[in-house]
Residue frames relative to the residue before (quaternion, step in Angstrom):
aa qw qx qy qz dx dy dz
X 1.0000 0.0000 0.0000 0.0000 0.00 0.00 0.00
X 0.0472 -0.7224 0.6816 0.1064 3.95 -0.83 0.75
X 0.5151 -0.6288 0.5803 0.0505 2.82 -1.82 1.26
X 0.6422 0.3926 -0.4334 0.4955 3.17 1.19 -0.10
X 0.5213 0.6819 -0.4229 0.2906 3.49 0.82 -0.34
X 0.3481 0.7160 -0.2494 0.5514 3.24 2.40 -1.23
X 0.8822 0.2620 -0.1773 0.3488 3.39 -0.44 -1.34
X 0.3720 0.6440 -0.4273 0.5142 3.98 1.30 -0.06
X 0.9670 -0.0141 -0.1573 0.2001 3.07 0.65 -1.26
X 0.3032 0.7048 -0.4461 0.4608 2.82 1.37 1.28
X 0.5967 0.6613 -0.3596 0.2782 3.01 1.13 -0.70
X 0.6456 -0.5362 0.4166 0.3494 4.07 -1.31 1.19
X 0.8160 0.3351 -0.1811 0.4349 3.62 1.09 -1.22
X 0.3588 0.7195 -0.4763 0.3560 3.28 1.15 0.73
X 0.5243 -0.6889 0.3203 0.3846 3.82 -0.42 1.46
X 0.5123 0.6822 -0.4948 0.1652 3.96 0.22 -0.13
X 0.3904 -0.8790 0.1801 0.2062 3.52 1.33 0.34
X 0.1886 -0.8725 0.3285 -0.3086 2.51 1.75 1.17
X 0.8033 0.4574 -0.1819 0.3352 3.92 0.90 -1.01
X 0.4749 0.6388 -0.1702 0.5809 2.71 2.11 -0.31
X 0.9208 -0.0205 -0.1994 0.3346 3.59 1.28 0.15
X 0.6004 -0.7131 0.2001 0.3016 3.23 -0.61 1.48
X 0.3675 -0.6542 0.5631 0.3463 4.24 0.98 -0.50
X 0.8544 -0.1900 0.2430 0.4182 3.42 0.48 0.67
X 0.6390 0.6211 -0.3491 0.2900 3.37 0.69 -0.88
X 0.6670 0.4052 -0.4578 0.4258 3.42 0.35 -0.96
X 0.7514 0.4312 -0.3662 0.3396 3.38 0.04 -1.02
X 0.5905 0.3905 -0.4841 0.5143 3.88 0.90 -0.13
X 0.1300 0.8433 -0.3032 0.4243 3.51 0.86 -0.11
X 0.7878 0.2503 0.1148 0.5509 3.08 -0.90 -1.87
X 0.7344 0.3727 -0.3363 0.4568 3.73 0.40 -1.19
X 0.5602 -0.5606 0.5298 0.3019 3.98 0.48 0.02
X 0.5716 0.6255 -0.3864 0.3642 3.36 0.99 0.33
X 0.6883 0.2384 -0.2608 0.6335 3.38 1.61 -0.12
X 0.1932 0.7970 -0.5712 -0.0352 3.64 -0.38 0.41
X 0.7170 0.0374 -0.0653 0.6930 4.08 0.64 -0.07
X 0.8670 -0.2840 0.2862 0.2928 2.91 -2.41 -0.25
X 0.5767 0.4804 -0.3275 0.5739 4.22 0.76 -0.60
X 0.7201 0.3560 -0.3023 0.5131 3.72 0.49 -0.85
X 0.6567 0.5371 -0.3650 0.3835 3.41 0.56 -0.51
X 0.4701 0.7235 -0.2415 0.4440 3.17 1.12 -1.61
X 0.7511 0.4601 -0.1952 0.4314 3.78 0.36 -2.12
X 0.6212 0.6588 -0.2513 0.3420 3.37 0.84 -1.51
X 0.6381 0.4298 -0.1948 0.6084 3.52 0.96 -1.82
X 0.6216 0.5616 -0.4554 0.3013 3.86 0.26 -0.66
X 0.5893 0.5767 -0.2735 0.4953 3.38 0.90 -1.68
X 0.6702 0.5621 -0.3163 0.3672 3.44 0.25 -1.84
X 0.5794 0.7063 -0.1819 0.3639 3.28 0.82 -1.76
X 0.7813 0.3266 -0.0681 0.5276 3.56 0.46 -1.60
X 0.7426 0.3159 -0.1735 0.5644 4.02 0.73 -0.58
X 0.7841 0.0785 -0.2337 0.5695 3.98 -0.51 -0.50
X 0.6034 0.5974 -0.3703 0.3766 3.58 0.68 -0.34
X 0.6194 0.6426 -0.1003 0.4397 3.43 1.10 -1.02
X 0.5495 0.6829 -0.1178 0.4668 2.81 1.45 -1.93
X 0.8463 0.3957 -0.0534 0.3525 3.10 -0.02 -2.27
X 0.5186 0.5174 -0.3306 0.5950 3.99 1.53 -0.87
X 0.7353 0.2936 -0.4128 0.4502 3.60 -0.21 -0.32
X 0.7000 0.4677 -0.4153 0.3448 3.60 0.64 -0.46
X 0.5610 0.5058 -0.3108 0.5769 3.42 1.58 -0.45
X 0.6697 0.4654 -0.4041 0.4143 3.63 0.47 -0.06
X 0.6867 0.4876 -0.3916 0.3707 3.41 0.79 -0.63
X 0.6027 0.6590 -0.2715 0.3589 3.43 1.53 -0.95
X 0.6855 0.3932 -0.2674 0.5513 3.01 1.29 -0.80
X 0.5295 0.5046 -0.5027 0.4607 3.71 0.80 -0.12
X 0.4409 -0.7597 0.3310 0.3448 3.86 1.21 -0.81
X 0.0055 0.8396 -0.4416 0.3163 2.87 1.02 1.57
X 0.4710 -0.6594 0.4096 0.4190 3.79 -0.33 0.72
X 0.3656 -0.7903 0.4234 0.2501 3.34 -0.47 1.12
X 0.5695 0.5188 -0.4127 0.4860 3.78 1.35 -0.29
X 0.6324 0.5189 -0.3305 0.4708 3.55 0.78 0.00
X 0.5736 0.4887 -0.2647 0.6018 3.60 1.46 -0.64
X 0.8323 0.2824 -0.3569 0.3165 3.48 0.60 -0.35
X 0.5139 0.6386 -0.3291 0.4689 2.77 1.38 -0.21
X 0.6748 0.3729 -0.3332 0.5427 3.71 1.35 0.18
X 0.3163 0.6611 -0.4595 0.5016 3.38 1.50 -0.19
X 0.7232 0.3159 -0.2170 0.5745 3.98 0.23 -1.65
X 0.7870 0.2989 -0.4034 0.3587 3.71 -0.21 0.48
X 0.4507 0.3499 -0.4791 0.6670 3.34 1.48 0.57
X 0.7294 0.3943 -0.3701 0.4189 4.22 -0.03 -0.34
X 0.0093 0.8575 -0.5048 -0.0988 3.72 0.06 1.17
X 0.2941 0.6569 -0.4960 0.4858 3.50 1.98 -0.03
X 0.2186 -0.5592 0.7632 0.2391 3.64 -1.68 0.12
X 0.6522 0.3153 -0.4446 0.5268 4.07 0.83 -0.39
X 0.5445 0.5020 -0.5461 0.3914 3.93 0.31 0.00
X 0.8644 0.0575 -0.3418 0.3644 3.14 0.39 -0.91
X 0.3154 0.5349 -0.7206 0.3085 3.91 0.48 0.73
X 0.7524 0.2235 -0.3961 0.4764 3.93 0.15 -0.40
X 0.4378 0.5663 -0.5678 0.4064 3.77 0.14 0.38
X 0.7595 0.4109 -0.2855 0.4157 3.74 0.97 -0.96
X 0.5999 0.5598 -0.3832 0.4241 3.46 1.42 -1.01
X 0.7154 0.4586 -0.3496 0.3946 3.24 0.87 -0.89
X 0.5533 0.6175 -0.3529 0.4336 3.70 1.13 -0.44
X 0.7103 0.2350 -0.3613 0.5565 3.57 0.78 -1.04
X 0.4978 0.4052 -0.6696 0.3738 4.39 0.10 0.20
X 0.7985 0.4341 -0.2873 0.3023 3.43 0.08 -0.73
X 0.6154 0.4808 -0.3766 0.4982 3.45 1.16 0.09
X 0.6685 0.2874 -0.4706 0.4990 3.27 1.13 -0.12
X 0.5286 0.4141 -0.5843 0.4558 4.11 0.19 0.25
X 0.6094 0.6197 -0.3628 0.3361 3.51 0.54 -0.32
X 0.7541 0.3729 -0.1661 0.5145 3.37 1.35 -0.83
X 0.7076 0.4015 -0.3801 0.4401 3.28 1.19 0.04
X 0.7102 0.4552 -0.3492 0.4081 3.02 1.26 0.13
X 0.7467 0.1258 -0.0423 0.6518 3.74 1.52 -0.39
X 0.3575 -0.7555 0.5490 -0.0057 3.20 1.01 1.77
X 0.2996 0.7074 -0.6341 0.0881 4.05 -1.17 1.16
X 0.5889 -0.5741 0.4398 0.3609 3.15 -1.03 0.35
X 0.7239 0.4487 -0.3587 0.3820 3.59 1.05 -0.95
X 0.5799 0.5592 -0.3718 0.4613 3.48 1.54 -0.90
X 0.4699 0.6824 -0.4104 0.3810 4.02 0.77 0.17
X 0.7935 0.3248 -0.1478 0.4929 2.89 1.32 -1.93
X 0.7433 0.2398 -0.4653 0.4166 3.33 0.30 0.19
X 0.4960 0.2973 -0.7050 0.4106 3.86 0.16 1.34
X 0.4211 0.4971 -0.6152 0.4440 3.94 0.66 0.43
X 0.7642 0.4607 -0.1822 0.4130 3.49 0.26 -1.22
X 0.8263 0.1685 -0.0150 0.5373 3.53 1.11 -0.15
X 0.1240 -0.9111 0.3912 -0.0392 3.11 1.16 1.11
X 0.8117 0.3517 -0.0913 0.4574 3.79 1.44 -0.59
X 0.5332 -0.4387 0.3157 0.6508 3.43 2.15 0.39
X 0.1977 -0.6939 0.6880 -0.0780 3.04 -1.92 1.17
X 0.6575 -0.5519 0.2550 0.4450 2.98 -0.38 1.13
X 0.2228 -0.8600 0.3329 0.3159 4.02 -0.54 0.66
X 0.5355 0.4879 -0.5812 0.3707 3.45 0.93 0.14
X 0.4502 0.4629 -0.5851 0.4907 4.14 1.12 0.39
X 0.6467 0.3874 -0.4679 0.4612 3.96 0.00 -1.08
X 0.6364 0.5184 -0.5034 0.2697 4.02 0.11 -0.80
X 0.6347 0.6623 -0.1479 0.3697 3.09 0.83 -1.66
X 0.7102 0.4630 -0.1685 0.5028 3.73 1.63 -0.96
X 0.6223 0.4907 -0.2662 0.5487 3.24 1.46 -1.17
X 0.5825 0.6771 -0.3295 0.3060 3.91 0.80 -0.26
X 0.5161 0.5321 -0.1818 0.6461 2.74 2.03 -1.95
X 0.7879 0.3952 -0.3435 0.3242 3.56 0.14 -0.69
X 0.6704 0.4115 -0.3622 0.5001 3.69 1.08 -0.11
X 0.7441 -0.5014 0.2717 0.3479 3.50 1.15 0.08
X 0.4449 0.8030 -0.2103 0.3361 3.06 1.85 -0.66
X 0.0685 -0.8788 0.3670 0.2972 3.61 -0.59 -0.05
X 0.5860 -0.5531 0.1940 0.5595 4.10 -0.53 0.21
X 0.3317 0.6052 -0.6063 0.3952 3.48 0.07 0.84
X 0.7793 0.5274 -0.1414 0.3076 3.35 0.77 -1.88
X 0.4171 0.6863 -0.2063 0.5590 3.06 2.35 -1.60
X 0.6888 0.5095 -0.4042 0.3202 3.78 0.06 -1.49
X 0.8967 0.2827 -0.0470 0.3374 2.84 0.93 -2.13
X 0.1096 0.6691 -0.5534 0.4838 2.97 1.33 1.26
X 0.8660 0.4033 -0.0328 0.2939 2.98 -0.51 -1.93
X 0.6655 0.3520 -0.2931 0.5894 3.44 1.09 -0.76
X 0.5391 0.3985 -0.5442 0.5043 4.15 0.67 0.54
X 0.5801 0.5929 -0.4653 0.3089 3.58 0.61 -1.60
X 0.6445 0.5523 -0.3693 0.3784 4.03 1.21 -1.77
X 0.7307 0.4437 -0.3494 0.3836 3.86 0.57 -0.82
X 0.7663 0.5278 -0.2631 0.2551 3.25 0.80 -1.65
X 0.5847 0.6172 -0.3284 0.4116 3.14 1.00 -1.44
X 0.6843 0.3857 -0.3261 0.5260 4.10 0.78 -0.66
X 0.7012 0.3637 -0.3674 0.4909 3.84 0.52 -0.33
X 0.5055 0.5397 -0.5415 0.4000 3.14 0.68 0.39
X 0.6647 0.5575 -0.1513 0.4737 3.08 0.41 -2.09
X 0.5303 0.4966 -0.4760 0.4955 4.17 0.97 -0.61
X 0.4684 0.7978 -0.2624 0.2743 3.16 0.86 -1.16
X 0.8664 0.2839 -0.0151 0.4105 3.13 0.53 -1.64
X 0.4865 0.6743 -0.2250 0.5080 3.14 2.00 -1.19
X 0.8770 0.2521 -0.0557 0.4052 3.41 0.25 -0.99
X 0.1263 -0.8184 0.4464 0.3392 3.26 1.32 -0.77
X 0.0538 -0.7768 0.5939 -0.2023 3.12 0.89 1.90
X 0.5856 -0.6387 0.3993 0.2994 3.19 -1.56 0.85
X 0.4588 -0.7322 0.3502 0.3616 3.78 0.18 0.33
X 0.5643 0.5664 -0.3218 0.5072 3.33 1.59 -0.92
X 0.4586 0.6580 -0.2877 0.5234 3.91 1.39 -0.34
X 0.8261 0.3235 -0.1678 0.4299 3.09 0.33 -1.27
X 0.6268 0.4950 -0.2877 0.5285 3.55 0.91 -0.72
X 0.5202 0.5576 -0.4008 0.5078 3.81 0.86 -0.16
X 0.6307 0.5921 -0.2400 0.4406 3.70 1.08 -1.44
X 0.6969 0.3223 -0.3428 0.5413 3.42 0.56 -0.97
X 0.5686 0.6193 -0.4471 0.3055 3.61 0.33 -1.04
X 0.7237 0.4585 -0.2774 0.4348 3.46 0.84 -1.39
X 0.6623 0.5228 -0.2559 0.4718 3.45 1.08 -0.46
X 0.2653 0.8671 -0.2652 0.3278 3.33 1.43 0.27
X 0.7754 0.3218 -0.2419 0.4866 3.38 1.08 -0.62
X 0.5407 0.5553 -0.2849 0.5640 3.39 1.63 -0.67
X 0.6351 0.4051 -0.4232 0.5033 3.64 0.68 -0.08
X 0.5361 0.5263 -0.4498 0.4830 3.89 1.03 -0.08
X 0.7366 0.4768 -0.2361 0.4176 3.36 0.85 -0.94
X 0.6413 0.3714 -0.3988 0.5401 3.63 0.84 -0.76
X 0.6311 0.4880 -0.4950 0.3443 3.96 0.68 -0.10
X 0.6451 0.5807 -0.2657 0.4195 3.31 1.14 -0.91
X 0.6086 0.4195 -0.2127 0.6391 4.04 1.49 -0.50
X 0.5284 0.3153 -0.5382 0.5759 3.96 0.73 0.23
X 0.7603 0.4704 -0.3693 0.2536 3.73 -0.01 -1.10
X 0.5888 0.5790 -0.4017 0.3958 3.22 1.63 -1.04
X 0.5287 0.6803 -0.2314 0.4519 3.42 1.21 -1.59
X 0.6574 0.4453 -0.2427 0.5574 4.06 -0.10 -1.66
X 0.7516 0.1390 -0.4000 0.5057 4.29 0.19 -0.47
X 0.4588 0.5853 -0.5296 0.4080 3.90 0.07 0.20
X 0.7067 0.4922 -0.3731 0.3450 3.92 0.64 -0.72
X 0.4121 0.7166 -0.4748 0.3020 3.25 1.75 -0.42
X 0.7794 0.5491 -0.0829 0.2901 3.11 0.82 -1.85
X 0.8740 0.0629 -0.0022 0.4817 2.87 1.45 -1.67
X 0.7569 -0.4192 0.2480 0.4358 3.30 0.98 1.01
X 0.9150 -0.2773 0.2022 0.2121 3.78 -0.98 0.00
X 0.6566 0.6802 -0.0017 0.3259 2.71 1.93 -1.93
X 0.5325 0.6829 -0.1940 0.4609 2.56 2.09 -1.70
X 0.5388 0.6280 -0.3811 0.4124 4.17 0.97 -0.37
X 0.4942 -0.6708 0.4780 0.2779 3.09 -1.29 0.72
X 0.2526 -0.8160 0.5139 0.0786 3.70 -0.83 0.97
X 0.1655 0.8175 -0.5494 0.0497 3.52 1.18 0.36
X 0.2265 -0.7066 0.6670 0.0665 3.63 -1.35 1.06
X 0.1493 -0.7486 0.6211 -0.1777 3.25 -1.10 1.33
X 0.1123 -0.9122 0.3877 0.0703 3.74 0.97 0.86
X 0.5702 0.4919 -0.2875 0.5917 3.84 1.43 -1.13
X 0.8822 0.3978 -0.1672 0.1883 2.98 0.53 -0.17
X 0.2168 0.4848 -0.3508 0.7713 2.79 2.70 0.50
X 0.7476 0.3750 -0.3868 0.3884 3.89 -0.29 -1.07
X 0.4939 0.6848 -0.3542 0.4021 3.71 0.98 -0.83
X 0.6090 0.6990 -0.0538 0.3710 2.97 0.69 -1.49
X 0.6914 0.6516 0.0164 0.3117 2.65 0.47 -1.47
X 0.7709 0.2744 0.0283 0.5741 2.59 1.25 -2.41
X 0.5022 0.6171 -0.3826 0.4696 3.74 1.27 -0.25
X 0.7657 0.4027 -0.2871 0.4111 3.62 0.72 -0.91
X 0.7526 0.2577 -0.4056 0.4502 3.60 0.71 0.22
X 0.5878 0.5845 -0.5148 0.2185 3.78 0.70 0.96
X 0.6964 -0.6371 0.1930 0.2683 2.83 -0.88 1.58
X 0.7488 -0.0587 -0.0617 0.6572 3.93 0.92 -0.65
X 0.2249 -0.7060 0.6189 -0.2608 3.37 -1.36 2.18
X 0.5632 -0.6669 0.4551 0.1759 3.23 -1.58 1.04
X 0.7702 0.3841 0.1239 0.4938 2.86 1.92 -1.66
X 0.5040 -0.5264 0.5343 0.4283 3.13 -0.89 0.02
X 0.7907 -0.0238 0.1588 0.5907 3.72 0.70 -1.67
């Protein structure tokens, strides 16, 4: 297993375009629900403990090798947004294709056969992990940073928040991100036994309804 393979793909400047969307943020944003570093901080927490939660266990199981049409197909019954998950898939098929040019697999083939328009991406993470060697530990804690950072960035820009601010926010949020990795992984080996169900379903409603409202305004920072 290489740890650097880990950090590639965590990394912000990995192609999976990812930068293009905010996790909610703008639209909490606009709603006064983020406005500095304490509000931010809360925002990523919640996020952190419900779609975040969510999305690590689905990326663990994938990488444990869990049928990925079965993972995604629980992915859409945790995504009650229809714009969450239209960008769940875009972002799934960018990232399957950086995924194959960088860690070339036979399984990451079949599921852009099987999903010609993007699979959900905390399933493509979860594959592209298995395919660099990585295991669902690494997948979780991917995915459960990708849930915080990706919005402290984007605060970032929204507000012209001090960045030293923001990076303090995640930091503090640091131990709960051990824990929501450690409850996807527990969660991702339970499906052996019992089937899908065993995933975490965390429900995060402002943040489907957000959604919601972010995708039909007419001029936008983001994508989502």
């Amino acid at each position: 297993m290489s740890r650097a393979a880990l950090l590639v793909l965590a990394d912000g400047r990995f192609p999976a375009g990812g930068h293009a969307h905010s996790g909610g943020a703008e639209a909490a944003v606009k709603a006064g629900r983020i406005s500095g570093a304490a509000s931010l901080e809360e925002f990523c927490r919640g996020r952190l403990h419900t779609a975040g939660l969510t999305a690590a266990g689905l990326s663990a199981a994938a990488a444990l090798g869990i049928d990925p049409v079965a993972l995604d197909r629980a992915a859409d019954a945790r995504t009650p947004s229809p714009a969450l998950r239209v960008a769940a898939r875009k972002l799934g098929r960018q990232l399957l294709r950086a995924a194959r040019a960088t860690w070339p697999s036979a399984e990451l083939d079949a599921l852009g056969r099987e999903f010609p328009k993007g699979a959900h991406q905390p399933v493509v993470l979860g594959l592209a992990a298995r395919a660099a060697g990585l295991g669902p530990v690494d997948a979780a804690y991917c995915v459960a940073y990708e849930s915080v950072s990706g919005p402290a960035s984007a605060t970032v820009r929204l507000l012209s928040l001090d960045p030293f601010d923001a990076t303090r926010a995640l930091a503090r949020l640091a131990p709960e991100l051990d824990r929501v990795a450690d409850r996807a992984v527990e969660a991702a080996r339970q499906v052996v036994d019992e089937g899908v169900d065993a995933l975490p379903a965390g429900s995060a409603p402002l943040l489907e309804i957000g959604a919601e409202a972010h995708a039909g305004w007419p001029v936008r920072l983001f994508a989502s």
